[in-house]
Each structure stands twice: as C-alpha cells, then as structure tokens.
C-alpha positions in Angstrom: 0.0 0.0 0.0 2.9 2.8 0.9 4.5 2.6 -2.7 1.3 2.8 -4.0 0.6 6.2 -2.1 3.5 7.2 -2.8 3.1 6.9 -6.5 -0.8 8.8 -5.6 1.1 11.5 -4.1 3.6 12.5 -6.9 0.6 12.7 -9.1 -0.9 15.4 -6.8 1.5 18.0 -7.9 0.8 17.1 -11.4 -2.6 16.3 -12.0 -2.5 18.0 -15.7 -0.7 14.7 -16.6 -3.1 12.2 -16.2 -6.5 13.7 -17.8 -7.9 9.8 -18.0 -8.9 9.0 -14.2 -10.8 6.0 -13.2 -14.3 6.7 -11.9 -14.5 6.0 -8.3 -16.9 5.2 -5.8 -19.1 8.1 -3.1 -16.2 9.1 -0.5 -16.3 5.6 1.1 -13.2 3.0 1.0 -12.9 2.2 -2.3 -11.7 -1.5 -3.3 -10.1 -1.4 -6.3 -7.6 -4.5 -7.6 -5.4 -5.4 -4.0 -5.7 -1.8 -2.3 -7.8 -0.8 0.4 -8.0 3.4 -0.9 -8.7 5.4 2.0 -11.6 7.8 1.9 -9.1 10.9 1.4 -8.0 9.4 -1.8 -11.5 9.2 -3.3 -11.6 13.0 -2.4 -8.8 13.2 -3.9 -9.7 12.1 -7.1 -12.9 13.8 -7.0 -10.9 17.2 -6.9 -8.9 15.9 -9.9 -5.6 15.7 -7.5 -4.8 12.0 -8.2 -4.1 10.0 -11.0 -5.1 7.2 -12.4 -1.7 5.5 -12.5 -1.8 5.1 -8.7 -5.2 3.0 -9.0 -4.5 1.4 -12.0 -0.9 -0.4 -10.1 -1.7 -3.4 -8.5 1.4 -4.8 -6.4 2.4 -8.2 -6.8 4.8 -10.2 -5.2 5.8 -14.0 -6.4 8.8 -16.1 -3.9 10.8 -18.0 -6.6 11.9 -20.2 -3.4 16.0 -21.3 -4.7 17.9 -23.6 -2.7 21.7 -24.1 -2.6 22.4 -26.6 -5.6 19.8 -25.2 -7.3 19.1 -25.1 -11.1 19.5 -21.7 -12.5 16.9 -21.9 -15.7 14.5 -22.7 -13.3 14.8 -19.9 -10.6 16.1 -17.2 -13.0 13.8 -17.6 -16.1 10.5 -17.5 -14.5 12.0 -15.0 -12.1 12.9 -12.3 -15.5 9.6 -12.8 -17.1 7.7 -11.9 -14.0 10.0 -9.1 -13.6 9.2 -8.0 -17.4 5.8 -6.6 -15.1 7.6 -4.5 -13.1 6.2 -1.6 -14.6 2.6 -2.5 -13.1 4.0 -3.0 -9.3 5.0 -7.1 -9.8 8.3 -8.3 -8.1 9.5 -11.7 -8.5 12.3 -12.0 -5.4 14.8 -15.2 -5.2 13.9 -16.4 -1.7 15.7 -18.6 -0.1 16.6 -20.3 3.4 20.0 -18.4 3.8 21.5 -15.3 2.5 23.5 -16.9 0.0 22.7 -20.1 -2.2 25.3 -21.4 -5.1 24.3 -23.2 -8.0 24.6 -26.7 -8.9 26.8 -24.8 -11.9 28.7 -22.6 -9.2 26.3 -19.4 -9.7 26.3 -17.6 -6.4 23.5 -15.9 -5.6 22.2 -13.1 -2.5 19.1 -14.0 -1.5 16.5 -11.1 -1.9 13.8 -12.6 0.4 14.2 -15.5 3.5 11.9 -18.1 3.8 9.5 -16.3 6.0 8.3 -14.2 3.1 6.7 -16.9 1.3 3.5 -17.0 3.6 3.0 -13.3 2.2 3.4 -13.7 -1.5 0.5 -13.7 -3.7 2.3 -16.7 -5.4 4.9 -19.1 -4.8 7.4 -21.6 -7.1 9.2 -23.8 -6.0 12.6 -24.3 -8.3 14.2 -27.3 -8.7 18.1 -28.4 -8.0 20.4 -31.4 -7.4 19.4 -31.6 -3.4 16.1 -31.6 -3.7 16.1 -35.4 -2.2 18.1 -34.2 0.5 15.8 -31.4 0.9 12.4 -33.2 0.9 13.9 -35.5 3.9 14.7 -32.1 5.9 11.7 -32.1 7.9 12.8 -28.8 9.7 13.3 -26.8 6.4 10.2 -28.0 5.4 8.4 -26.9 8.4 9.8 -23.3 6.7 7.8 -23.2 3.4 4.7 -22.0 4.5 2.0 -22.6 1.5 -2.0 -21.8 1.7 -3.1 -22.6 -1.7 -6.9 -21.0 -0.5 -5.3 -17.7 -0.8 -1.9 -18.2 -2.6 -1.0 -19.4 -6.1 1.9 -22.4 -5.7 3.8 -23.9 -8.1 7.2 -26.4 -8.4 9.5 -26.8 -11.2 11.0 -30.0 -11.8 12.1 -31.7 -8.9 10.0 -29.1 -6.9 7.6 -31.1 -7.2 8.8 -33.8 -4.8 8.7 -30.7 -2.4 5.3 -30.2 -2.8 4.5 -33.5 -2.5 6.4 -34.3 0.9 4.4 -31.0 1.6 1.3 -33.3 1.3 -0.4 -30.9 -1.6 -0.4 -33.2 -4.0 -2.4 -35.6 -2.3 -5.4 -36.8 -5.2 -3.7 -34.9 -7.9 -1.8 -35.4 -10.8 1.7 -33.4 -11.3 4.4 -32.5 -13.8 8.2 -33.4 -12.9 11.5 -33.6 -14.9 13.5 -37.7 -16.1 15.2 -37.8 -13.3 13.2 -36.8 -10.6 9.6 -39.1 -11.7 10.4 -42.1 -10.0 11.0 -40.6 -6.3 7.6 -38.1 -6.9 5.9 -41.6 -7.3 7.6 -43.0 -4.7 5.9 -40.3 -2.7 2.5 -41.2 -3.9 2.0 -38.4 -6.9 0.9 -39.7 -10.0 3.2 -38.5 -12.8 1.8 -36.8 -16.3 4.5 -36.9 -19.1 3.2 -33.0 -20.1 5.7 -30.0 -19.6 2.5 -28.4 -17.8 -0.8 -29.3 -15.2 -2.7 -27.0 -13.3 -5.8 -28.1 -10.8 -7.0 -24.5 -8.5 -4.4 -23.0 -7.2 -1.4 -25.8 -7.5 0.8 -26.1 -10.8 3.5 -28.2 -11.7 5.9 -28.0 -14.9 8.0 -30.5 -16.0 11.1 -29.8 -17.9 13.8 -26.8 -17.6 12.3 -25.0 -19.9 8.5 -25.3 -19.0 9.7 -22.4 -16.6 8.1 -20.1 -18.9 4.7 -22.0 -18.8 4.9 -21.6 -15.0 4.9 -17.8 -15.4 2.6 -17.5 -18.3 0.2 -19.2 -15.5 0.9 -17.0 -12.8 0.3 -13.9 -14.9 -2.7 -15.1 -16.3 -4.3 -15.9 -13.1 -3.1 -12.9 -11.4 -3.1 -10.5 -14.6 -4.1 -11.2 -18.2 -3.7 -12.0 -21.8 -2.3 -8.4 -22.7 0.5 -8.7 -19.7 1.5 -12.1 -20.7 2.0 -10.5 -24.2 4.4 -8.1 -22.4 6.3 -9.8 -20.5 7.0 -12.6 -22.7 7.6 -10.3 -26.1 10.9 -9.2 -25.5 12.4 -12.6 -24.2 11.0 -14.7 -27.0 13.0 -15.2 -29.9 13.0 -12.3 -32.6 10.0 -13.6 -35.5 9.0 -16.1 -33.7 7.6 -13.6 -30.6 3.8 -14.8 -31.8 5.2 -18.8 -31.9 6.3 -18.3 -28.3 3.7 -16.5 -26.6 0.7 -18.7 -28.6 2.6 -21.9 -27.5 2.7 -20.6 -23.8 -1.2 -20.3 -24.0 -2.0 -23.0 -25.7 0.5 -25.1 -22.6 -2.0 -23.4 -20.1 -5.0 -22.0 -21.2 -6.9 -25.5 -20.8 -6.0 -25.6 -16.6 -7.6 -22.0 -16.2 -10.5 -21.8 -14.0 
C-alpha cells in the first residue's frame, strides 16, 4: 500500500498529466484490484488531484523459493519474465533459506527474500536443483515453506515437485516433474503426467527446464491477463517467432484455467 501512495502522491502536484482517471466510488473506502484506498483518496480524485496511474498499479509479489544446488533456468527464467511486469508494481524476489545459495553450476547468488516471506506472497514456485532429495527429507526446512493454496497461487518446477509432495499438496492430484526426478515423486505417492505443464485451482506443476516459462505464463494469467503475458514474454522470446512463443505458452496453459 505505501509505494502505491506514494506513486498517488507525486501525481498530486501534477494532475494536468493524467487527464484519463478511473471513476471512483461516493467518499467511502474504495476497493479497487489489492488496495484498500482510503476515503481521502476518493476525495482526492474527486478534486482531480490524483491520478489514475496510482489506482491502475496493482502490487504483486511472487517467492521464486531457490535452494543451494539449485538449477538456474529454473529460478532465474520465470523470475525475468515476471520481472518483465515491473512496470505494473510485480516483483518476483529469489527467496531462499540463507543469505547466499550457489548453483549446482557454481552461480552464487544473494538472497532477496528468506523463507519467512513466502506466507506473504501472492504466489509461490518452487525451483528445482540437485538436493532436492536431500531437501524433501529435511523435515525442519520443510516446516519453513509455509503454503496456503486457498489464498496463494503455488507452483514447483522440476524436482520441486517432490517438495510439494512431501508437503502433502499433491495428495489426489496429478503433477508435472522432470526424467530424473519421476520415479521418487511416485515414490511419494503423486501420480506423474509426461506434459511440460498441469494445473488443478491453485497448484501447478511443470516439467522440464524449460516449461519455466509456462509456469509464469500461468501465474500472470491468473493474477493479470492475456495483454500482460503479451508483455512480459515479447521481449524474451526469440525475434520472429515472438507470436510462436507466446501462442505456445497459451496454448500449454489456457486448458487448466478456472
């Protein structure tokens, strides 16, 4: 709420910039995408002192949870095309159980969010890496990765997916993993789909490096729309094949939407 205010605020000085404002409410608390506006805001923007940029911005805030060992196409791609929303208040942060994590390539990485953060996001994924197994017997660090998928979007990548099952929310559901990782997420009592994508409510799984993407096309189609996966996937696709890419990414996920 305070960066949105803040973005209000600068407006005020300069209302002459933003002719198009939304129509509000009477001078009551006004709900309007995840803000609560206050009552002097709708005054405000009955005077023509606010603007509509600060209404329109709707903050949202995705844990890409990263382990030490962990695979980097998994954590950093959906992480940059989540980040391709910036513009509209969404921030994808690398959280992770300590400050510092190192990839199973030797990437070291500073942490931008701890573990605690994940019961606040608006959505969650889980990235994949080469101690995953260790992980998923790490009943303490599990304890850590506190999911509510009645209020929370949650997804795993690859072997994140034996996380979420050892996390008991897979129970009665079908799920996406990577070669390696199939037989231990059946082990756990998950029955596997050979897709690169499955989506039931609010749980997805992706199997496959590169089904990253389809795990962010999901996230910003439940939590945005068609138009903002356009964006953020545009300039990260291949040049001429931008309309290939992003129709391939709906096609992967359109079918699991509610």
């Amino acid at each position: 709420m305070l960066p949105a205010l803040a973005a209000g605020l600068a407006c005020w000085t300069a209302p002459a910039r933003y002719p198009k404002l939304i129509a509000l409410a009477p001078p009551y608390a006004a709900i309007l995408g995840t803000f609560v506006i206050h009552p002097v805001l709708v005054e405000a923007r009955r005077s023509g002192t606010v603007c509509a940029a600060h209404f329109e911005r709707k903050v949202m805030q995705i844990a890409v949870i990263t382990f030490d060992g962990f695979n980097e196409i998994d954590s950093f791609v959906a992480a940059h095309i989540l980040n391709r929303l910036r513009p509209k208040g969404w921030k994808a942060f690398i959280t992770s159980p300590d400050d510092v994590v190192t990839s199973m390539n030797g990437v070291v990485v500073h942490a931008e969010r701890r573990l605690d953060f994940v019961a606040d996001a608006d959505a969650v994924i889980i990235g994949s890496g080469v101690k995953s197994r260790e992980i998923a017997e790490d009943a303490a660090l599990l304890t850590q990765i506190r999911l509510d998928p009645k209020r929370q979007l949650v997804a795993s990548q690859c072997s994140g997916t034996l996380l979420l099952a050892k996390l008991g929310l897979l129970e009665g559901r079908p799920a996406c993993t990577d070669l390696n990782t199939k037989k231990w997420v059946i082990e756990a009592g998950v029955s596997v789909v050979d897709r690169p994508f499955h989506a039931e409510g609010n749980i997805a799984t992706a199997g496959g490096c590169l089904a990253s993407q389809y795990l962010a096309t999901w996230i910003i189609l439940r939590l945005g729309s068609r138009e903002d996966v356009a964006t953020a996937l545009h300039r990260v696709t291949p040049i001429g094949q931008q309309a290939e890419y992003i129709a391939r990414a709906m096609e992967a996920v359109e079918p699991y939407l509610q």
